[in-house]
Predicted model as a PDB file, atoms N, CA, C, CB and O in Angstrom, pLDDT in the B-factor column:
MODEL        1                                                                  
ATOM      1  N   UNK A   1       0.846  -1.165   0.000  1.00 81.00           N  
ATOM      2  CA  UNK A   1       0.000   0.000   0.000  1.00 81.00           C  
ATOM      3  C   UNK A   1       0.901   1.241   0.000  1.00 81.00           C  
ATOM      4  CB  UNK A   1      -0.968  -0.009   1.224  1.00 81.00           C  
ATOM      5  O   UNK A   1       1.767   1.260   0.874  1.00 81.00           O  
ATOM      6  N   UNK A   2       0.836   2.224  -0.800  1.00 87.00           N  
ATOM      7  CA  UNK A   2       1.497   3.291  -1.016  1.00 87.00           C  
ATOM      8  C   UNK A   2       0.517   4.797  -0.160  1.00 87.00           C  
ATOM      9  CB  UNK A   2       1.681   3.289  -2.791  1.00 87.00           C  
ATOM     10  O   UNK A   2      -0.604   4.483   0.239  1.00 87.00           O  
ATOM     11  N   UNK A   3       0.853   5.951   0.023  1.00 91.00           N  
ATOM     12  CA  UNK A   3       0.297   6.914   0.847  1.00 91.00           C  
ATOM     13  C   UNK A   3      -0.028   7.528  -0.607  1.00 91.00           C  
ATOM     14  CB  UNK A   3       1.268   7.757   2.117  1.00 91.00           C  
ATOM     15  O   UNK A   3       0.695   7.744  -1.580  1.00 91.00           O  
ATOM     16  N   UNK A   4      -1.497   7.736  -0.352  1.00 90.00           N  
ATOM     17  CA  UNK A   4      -1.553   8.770  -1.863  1.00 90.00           C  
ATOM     18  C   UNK A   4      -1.521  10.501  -2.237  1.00 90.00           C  
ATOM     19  CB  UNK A   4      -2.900   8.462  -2.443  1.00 90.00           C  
ATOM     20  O   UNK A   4      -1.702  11.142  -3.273  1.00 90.00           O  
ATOM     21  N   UNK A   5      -1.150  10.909  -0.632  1.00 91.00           N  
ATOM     22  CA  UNK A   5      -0.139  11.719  -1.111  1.00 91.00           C  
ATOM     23  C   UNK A   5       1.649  12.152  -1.608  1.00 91.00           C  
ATOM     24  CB  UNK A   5      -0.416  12.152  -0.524  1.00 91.00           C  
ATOM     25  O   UNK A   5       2.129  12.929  -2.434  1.00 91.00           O  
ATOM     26  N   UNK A   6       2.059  11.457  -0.892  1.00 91.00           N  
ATOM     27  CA  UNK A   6       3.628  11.605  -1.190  1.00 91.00           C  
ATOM     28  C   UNK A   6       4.048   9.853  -1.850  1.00 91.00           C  
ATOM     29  CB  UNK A   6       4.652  12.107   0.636  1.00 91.00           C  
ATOM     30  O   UNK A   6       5.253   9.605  -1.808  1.00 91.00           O  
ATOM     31  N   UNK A   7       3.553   9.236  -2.158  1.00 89.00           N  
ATOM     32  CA  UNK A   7       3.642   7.603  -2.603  1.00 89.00           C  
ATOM     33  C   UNK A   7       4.353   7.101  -1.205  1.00 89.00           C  
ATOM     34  CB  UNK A   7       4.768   7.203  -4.262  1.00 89.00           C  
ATOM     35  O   UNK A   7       3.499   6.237  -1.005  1.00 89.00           O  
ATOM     36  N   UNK A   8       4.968   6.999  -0.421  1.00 90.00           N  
ATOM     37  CA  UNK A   8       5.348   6.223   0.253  1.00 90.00           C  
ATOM     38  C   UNK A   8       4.863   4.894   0.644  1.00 90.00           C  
ATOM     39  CB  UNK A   8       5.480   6.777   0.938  1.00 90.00           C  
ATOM     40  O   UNK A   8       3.683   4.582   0.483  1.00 90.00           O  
ATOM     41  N   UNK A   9       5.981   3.876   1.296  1.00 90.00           N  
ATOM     42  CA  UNK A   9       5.444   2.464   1.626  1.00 90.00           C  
ATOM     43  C   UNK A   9       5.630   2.336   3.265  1.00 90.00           C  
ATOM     44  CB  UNK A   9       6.362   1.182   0.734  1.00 90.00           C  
ATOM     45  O   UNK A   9       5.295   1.342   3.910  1.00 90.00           O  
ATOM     46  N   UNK A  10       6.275   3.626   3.858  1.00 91.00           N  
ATOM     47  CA  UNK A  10       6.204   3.605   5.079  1.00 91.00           C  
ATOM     48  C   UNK A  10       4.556   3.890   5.586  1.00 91.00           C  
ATOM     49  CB  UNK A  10       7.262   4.591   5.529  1.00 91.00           C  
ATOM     50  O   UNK A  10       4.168   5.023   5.301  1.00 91.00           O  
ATOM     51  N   UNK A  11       3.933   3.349   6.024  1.00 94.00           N  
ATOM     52  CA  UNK A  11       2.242   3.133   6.632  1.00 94.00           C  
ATOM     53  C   UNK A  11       2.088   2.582   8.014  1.00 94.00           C  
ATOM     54  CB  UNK A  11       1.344   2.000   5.706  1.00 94.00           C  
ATOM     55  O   UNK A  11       2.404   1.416   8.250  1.00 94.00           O  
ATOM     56  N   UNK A  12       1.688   3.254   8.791  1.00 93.00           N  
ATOM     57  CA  UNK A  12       1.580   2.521   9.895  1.00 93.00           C  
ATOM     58  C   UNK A  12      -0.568   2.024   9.848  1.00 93.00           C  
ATOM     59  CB  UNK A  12       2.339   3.759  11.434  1.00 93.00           C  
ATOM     60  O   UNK A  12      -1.372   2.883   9.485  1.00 93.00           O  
ATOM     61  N   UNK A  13      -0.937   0.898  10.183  1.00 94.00           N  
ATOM     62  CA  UNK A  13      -2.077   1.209  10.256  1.00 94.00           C  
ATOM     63  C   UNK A  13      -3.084   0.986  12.138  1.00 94.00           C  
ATOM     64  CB  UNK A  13      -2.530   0.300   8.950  1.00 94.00           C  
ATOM     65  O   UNK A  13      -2.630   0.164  12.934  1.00 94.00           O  
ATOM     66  N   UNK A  14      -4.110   1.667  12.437  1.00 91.00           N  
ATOM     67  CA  UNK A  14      -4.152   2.106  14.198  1.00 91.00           C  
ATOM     68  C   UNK A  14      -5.717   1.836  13.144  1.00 91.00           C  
ATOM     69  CB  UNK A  14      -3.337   4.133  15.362  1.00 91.00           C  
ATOM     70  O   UNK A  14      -6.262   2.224  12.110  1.00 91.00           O  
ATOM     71  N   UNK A  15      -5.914   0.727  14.502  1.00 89.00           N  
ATOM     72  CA  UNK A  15      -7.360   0.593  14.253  1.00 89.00           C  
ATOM     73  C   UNK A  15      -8.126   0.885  15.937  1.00 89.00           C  
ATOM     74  CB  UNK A  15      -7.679  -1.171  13.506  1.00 89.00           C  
ATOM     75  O   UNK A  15      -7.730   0.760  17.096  1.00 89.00           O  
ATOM     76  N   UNK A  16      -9.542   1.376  15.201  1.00 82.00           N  
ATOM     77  CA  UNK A  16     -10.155   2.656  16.252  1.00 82.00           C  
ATOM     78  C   UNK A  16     -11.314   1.382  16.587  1.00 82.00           C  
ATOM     79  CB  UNK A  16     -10.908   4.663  15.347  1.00 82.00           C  
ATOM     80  O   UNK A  16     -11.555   0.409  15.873  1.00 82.00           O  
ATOM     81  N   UNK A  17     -11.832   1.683  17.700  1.00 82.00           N  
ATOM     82  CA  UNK A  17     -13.099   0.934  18.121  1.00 82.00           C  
ATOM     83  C   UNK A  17     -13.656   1.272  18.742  1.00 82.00           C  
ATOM     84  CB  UNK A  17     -13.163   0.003  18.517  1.00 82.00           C  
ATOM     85  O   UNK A  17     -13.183   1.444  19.866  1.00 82.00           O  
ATOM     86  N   UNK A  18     -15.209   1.656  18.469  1.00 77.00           N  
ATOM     87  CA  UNK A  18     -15.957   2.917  19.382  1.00 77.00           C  
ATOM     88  C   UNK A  18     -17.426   1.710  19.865  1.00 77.00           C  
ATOM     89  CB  UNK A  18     -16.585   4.858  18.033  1.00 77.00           C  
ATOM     90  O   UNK A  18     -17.684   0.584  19.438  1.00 77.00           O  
ATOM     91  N   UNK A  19     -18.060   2.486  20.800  1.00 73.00           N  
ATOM     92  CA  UNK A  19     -19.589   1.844  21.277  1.00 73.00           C  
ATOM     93  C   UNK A  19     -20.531   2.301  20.695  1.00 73.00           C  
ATOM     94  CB  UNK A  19     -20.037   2.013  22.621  1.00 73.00           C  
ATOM     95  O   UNK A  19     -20.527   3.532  20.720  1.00 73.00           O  
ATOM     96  N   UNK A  20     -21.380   1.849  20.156  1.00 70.00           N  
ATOM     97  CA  UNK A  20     -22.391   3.010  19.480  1.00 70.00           C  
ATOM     98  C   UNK A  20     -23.722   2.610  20.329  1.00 70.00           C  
ATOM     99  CB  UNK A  20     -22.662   2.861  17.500  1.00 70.00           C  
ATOM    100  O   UNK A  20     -23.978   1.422  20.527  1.00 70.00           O  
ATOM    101  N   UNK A  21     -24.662   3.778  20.883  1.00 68.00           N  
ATOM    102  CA  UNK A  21     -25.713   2.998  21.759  1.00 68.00           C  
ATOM    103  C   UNK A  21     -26.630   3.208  20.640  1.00 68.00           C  
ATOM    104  CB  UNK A  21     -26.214   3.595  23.407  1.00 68.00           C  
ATOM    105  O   UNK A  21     -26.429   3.812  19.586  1.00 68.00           O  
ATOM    106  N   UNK A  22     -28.238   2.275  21.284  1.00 68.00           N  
ATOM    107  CA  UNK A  22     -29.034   1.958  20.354  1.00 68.00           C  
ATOM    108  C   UNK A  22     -30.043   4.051  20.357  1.00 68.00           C  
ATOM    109  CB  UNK A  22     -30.075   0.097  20.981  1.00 68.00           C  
ATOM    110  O   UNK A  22     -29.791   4.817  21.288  1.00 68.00           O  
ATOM    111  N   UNK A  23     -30.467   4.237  19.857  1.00 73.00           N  
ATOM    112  CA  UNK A  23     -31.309   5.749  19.915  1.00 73.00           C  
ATOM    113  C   UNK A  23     -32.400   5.615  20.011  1.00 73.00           C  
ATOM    114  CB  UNK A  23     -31.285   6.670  18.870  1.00 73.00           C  
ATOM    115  O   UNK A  23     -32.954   4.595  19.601  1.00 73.00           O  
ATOM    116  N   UNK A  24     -33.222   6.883  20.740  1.00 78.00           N  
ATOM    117  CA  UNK A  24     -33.948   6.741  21.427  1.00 78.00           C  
ATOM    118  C   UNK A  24     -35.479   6.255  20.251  1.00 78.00           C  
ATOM    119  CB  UNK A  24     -33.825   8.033  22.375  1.00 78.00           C  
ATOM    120  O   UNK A  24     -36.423   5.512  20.517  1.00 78.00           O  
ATOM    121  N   UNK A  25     -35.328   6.648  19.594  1.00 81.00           N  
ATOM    122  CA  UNK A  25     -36.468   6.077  18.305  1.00 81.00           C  
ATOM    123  C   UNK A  25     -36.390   4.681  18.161  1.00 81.00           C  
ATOM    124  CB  UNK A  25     -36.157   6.662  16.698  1.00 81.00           C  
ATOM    125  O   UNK A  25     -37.081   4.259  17.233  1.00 81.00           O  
ATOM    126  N   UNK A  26     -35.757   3.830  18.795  1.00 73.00           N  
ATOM    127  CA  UNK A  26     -35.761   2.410  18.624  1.00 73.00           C  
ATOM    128  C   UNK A  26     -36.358   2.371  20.276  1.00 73.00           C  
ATOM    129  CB  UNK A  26     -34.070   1.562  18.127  1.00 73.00           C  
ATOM    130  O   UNK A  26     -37.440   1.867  20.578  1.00 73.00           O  
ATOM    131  N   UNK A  27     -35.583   2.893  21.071  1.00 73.00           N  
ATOM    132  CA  UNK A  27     -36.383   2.478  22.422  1.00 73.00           C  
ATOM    133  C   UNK A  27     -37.716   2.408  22.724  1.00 73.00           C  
ATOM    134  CB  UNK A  27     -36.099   3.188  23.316  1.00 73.00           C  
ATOM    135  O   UNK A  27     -38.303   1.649  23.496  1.00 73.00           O  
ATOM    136  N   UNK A  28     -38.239   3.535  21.829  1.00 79.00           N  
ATOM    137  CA  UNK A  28     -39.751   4.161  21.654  1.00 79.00           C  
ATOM    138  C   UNK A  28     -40.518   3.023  20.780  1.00 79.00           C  
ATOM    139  CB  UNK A  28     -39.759   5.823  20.746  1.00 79.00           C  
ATOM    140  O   UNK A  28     -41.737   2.924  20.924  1.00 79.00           O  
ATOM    141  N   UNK A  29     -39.875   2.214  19.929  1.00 78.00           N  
ATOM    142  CA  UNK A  29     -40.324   1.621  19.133  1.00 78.00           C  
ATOM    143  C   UNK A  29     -40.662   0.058  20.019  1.00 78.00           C  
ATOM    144  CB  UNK A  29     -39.367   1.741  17.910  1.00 78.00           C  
ATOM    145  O   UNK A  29     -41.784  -0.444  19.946  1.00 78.00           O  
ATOM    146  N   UNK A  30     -39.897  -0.386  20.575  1.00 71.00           N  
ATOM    147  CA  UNK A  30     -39.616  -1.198  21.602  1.00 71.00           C  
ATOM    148  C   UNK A  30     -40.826  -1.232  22.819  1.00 71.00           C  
ATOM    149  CB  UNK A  30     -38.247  -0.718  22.105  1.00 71.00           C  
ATOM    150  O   UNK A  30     -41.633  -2.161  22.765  1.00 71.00           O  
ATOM    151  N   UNK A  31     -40.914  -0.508  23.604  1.00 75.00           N  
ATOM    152  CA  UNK A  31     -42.071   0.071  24.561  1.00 75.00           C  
ATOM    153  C   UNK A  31     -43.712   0.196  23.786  1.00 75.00           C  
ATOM    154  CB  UNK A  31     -41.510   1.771  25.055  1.00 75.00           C  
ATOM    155  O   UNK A  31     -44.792  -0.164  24.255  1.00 75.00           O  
ATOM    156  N   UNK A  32     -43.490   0.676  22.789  1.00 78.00           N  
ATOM    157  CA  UNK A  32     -44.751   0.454  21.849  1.00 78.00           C  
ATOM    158  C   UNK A  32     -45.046  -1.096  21.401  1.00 78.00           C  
ATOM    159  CB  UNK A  32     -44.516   1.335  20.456  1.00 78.00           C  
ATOM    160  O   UNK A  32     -46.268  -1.144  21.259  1.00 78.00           O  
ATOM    161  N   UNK A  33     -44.627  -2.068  21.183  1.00 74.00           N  
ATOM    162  CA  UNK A  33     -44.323  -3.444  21.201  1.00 74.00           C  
ATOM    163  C   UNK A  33     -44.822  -3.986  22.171  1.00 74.00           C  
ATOM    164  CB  UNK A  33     -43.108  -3.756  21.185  1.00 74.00           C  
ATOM    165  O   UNK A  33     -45.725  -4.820  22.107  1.00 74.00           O  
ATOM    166  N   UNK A  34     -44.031  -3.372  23.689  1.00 73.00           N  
ATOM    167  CA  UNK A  34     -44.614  -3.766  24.661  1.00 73.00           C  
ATOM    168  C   UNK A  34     -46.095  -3.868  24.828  1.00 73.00           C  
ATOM    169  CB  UNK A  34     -44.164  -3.152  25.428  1.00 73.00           C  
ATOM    170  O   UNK A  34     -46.935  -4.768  24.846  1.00 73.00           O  
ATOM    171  N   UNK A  35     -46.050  -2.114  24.985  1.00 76.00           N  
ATOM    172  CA  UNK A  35     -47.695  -2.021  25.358  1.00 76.00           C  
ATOM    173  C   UNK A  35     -48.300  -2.902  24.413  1.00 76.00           C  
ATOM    174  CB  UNK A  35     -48.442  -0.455  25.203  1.00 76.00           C  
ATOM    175  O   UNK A  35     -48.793  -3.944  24.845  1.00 76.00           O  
ATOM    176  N   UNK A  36     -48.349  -2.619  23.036  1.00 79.00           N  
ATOM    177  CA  UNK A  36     -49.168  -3.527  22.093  1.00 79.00           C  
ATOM    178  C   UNK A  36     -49.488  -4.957  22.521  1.00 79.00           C  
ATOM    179  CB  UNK A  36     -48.449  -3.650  20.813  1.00 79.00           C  
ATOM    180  O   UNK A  36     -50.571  -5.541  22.483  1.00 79.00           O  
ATOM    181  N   UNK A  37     -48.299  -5.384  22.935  1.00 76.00           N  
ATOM    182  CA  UNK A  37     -48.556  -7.229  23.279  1.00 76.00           C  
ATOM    183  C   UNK A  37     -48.911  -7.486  25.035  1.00 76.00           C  
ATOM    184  CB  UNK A  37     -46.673  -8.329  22.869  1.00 76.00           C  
ATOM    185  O   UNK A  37     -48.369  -8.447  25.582  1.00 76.00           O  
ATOM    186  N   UNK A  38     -49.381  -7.024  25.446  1.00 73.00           N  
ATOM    187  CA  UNK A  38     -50.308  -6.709  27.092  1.00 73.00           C  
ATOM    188  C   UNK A  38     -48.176  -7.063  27.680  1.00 73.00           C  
ATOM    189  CB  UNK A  38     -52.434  -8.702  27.910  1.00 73.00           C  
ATOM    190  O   UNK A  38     -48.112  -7.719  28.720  1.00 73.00           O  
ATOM    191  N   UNK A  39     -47.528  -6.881  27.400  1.00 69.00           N  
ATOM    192  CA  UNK A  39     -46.281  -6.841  28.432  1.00 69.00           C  
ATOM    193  C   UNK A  39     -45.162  -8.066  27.647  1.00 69.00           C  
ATOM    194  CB  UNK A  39     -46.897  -7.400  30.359  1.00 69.00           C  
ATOM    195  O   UNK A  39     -43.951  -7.846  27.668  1.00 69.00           O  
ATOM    196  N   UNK A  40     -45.668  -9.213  27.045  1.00 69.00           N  
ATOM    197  CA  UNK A  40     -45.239  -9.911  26.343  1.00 69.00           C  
ATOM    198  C   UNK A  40     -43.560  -9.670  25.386  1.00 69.00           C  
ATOM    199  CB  UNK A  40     -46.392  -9.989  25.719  1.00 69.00           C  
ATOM    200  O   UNK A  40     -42.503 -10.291  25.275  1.00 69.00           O  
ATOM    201  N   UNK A  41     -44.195  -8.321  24.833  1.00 65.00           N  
ATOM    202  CA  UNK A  41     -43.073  -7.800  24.499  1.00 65.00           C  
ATOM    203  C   UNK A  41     -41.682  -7.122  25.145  1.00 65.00           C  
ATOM    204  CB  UNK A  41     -43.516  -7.176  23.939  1.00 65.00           C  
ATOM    205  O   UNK A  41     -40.687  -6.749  24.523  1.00 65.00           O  
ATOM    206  N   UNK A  42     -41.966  -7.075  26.835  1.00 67.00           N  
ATOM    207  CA  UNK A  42     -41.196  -6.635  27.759  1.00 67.00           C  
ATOM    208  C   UNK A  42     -40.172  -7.357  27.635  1.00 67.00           C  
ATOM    209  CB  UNK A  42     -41.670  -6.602  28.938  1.00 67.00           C  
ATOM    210  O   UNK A  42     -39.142  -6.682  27.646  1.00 67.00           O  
ATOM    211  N   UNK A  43     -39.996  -8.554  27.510  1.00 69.00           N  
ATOM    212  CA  UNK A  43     -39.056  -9.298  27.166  1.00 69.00           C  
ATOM    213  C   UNK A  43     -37.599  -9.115  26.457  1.00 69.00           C  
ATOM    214  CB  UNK A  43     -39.653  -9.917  26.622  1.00 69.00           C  
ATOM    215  O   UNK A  43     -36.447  -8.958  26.861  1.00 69.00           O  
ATOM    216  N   UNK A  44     -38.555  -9.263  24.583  1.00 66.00           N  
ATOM    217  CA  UNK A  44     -37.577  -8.288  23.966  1.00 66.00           C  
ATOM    218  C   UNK A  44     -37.038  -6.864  24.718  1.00 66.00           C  
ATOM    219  CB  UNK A  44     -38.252  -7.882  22.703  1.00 66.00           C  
ATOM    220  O   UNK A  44     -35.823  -6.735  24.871  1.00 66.00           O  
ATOM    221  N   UNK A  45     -37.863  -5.908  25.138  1.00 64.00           N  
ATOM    222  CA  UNK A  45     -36.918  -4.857  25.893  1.00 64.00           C  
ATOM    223  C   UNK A  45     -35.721  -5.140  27.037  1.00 64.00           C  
ATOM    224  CB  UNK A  45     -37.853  -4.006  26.593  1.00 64.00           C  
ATOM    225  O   UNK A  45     -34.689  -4.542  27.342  1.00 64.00           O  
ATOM    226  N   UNK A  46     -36.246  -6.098  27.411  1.00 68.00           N  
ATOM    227  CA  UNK A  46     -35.054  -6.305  28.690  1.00 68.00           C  
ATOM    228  C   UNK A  46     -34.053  -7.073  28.021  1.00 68.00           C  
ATOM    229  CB  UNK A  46     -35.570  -7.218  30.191  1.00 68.00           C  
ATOM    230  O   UNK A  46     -32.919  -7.052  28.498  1.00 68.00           O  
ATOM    231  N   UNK A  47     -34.327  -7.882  26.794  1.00 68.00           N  
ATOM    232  CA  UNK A  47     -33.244  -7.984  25.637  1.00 68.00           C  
ATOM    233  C   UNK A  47     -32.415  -6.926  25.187  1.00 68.00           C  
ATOM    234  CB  UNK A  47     -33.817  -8.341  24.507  1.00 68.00           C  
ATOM    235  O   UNK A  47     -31.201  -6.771  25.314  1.00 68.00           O  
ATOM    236  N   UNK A  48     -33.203  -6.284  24.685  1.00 64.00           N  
ATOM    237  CA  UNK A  48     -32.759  -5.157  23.899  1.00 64.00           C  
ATOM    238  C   UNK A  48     -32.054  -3.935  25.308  1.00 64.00           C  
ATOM    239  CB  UNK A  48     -34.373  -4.491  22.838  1.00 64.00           C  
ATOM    240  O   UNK A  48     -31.437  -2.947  24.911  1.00 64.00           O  
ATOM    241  N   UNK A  49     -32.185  -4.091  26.425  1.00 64.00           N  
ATOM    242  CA  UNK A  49     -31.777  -3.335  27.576  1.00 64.00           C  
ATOM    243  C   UNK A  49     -30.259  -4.122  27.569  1.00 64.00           C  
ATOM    244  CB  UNK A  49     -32.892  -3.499  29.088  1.00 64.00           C  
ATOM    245  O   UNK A  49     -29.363  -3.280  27.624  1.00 64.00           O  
ATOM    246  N   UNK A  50     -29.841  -5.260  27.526  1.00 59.00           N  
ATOM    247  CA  UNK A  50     -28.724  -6.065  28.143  1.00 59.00           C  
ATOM    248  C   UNK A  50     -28.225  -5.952  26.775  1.00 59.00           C  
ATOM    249  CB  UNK A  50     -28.960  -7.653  28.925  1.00 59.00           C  
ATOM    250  O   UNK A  50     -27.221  -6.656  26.878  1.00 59.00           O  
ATOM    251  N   UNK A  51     -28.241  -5.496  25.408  1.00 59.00           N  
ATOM    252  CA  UNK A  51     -27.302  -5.332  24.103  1.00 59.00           C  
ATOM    253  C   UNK A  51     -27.758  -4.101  23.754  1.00 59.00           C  
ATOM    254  CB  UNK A  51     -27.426  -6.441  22.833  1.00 59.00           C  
ATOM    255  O   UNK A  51     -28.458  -3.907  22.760  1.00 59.00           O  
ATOM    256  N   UNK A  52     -27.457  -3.381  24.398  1.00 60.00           N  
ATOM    257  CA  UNK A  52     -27.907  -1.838  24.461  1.00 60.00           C  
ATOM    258  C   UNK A  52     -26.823  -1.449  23.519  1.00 60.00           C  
ATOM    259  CB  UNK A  52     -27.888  -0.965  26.083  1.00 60.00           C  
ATOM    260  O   UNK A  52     -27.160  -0.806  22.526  1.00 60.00           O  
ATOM    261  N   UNK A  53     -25.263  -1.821  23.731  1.00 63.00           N  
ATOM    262  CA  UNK A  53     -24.346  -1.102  22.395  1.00 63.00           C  
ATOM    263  C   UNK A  53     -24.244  -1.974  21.744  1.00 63.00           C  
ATOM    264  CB  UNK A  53     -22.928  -0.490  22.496  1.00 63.00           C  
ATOM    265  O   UNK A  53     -24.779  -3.052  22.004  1.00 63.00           O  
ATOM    266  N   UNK A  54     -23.420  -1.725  20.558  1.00 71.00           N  
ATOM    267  CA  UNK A  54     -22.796  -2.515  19.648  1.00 71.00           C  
ATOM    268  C   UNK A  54     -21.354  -2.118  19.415  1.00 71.00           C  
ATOM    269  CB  UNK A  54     -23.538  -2.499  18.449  1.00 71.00           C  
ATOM    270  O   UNK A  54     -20.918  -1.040  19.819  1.00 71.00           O  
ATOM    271  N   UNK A  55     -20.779  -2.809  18.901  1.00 76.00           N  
ATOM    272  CA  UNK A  55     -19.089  -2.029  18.602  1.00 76.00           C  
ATOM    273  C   UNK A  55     -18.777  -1.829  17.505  1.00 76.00           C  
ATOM    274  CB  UNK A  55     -17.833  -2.721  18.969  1.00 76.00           C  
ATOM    275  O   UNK A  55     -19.292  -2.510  16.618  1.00 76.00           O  
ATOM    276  N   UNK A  56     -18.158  -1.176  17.301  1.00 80.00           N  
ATOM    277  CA  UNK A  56     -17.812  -0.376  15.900  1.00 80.00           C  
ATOM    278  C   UNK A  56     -16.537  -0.187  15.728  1.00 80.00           C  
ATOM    279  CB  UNK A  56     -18.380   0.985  15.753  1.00 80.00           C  
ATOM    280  O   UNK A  56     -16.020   0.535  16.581  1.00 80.00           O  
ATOM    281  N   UNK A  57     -15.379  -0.877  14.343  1.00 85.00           N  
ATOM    282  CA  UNK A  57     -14.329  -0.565  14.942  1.00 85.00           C  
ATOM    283  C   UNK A  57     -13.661  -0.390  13.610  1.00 85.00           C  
ATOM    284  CB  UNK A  57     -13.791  -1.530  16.017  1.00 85.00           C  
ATOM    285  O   UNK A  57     -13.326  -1.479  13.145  1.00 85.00           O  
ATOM    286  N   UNK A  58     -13.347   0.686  12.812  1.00 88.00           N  
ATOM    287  CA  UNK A  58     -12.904   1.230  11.410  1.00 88.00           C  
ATOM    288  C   UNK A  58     -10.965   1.336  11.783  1.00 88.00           C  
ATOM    289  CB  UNK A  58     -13.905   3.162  11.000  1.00 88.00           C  
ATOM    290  O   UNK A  58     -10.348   1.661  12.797  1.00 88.00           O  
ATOM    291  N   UNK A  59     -10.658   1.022  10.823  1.00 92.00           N  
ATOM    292  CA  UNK A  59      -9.052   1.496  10.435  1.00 92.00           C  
ATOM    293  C   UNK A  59      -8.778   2.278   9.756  1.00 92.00           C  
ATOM    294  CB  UNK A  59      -8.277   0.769   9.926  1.00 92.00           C  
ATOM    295  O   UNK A  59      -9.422   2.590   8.753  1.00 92.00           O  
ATOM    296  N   UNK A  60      -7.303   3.008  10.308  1.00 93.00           N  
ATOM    297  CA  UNK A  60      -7.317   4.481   9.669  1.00 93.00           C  
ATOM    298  C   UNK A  60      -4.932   4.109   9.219  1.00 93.00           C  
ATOM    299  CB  UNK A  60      -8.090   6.411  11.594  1.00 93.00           C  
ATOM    300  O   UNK A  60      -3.887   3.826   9.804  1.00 93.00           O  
ATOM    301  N   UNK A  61      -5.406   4.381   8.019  1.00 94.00           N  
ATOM    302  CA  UNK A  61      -3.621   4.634   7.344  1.00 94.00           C  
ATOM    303  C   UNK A  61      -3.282   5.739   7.866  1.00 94.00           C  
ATOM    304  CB  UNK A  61      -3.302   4.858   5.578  1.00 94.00           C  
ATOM    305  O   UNK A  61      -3.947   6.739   7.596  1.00 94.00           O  
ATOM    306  N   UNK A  62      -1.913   5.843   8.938  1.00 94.00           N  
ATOM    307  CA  UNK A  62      -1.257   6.734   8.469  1.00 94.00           C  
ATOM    308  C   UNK A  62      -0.015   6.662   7.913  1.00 94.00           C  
ATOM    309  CB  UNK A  62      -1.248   7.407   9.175  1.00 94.00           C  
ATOM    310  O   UNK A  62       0.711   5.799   8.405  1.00 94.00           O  
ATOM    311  N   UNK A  63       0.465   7.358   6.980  1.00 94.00           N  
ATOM    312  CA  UNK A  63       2.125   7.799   6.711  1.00 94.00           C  
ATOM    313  C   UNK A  63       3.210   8.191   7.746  1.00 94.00           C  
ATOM    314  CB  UNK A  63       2.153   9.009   5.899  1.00 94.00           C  
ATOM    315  O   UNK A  63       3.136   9.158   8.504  1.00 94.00           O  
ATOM    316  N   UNK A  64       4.201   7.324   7.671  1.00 93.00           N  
ATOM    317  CA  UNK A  64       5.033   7.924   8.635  1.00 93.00           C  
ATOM    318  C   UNK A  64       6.079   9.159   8.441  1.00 93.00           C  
ATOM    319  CB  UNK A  64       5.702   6.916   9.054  1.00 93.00           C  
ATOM    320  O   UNK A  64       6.815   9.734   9.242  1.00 93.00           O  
ATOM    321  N   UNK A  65       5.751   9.392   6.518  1.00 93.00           N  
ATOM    322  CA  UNK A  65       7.140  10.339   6.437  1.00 93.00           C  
ATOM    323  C   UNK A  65       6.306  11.816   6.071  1.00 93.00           C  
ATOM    324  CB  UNK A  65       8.512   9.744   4.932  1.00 93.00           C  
ATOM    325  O   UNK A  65       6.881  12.902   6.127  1.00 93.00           O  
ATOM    326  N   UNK A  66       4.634  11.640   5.633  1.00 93.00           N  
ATOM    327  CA  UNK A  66       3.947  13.244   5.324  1.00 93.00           C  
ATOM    328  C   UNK A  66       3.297  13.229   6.700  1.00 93.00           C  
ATOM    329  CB  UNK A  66       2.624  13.496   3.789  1.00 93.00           C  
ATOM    330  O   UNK A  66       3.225  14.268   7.357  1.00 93.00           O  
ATOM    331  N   UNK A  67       2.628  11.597   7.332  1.00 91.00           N  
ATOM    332  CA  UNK A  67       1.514  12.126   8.193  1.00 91.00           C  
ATOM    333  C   UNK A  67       0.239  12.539   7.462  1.00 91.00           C  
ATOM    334  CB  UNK A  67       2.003  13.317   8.952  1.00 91.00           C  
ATOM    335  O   UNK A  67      -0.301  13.473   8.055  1.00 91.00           O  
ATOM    336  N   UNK A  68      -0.243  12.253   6.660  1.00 93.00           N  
ATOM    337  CA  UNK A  68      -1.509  11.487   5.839  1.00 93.00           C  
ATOM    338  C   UNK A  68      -2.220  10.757   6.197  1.00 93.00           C  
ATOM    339  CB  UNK A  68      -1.335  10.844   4.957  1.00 93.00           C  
ATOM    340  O   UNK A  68      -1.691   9.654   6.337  1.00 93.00           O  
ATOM    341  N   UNK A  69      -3.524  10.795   6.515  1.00 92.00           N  
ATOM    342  CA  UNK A  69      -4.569   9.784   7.274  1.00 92.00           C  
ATOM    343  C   UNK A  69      -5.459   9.386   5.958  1.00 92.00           C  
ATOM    344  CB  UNK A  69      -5.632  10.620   8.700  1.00 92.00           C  
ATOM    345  O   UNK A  69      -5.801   9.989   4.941  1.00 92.00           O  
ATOM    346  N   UNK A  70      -5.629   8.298   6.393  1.00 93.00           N  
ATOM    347  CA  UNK A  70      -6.949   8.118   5.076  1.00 93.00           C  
ATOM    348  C   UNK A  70      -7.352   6.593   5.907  1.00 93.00           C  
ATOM    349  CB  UNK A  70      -6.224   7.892   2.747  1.00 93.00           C  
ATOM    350  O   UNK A  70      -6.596   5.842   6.524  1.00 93.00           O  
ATOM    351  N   UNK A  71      -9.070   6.460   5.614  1.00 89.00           N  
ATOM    352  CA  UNK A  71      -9.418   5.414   6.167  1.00 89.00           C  
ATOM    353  C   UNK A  71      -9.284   4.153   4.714  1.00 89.00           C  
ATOM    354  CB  UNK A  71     -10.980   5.753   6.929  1.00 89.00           C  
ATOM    355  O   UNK A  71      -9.324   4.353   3.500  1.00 89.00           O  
ATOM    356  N   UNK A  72      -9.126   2.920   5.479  1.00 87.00           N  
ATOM    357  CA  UNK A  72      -8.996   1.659   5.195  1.00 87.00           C  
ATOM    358  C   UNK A  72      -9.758   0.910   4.629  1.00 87.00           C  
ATOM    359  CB  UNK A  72      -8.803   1.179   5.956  1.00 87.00           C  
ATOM    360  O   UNK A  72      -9.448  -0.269   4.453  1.00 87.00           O  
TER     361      UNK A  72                                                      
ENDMDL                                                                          
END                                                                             
């Protein structure tokens, strides 16, 4: 892999990993479920309560001789 600004083959690559939580328009969506199914659906929520994030985890190039980022 070359840097596509200066061509280089010096690259280091740093991979990132973030939490992303679920938003509140799904929670709302969830509770409406509930009520709809007399509580039935409480279930799924206390599911959906215990995998509340997910992980997210993108790689990013950098150059070691310009310092050039570009994702992966």
């Amino acid at each position: 892999m070359h840097c596509p600004k200066c061509g280089s083959d010096d690259i280091q690559f740093i991979s990132n990993t973030q939490s992303k939580h679920r938003s509140a328009l799904s929670w709302l969506f969830w509770i409406l479920i509930a009520f709809c199914t007399f509580g039935i659906g409480l279930l799924f929520l206390y599911l959906m309560g215990i995998t509340n994030s997910k992980t997210v985890s993108k790689t990013r190039a950098v150059c070691k001789n310009c310092g050039n980022q570009w994702n992966v």
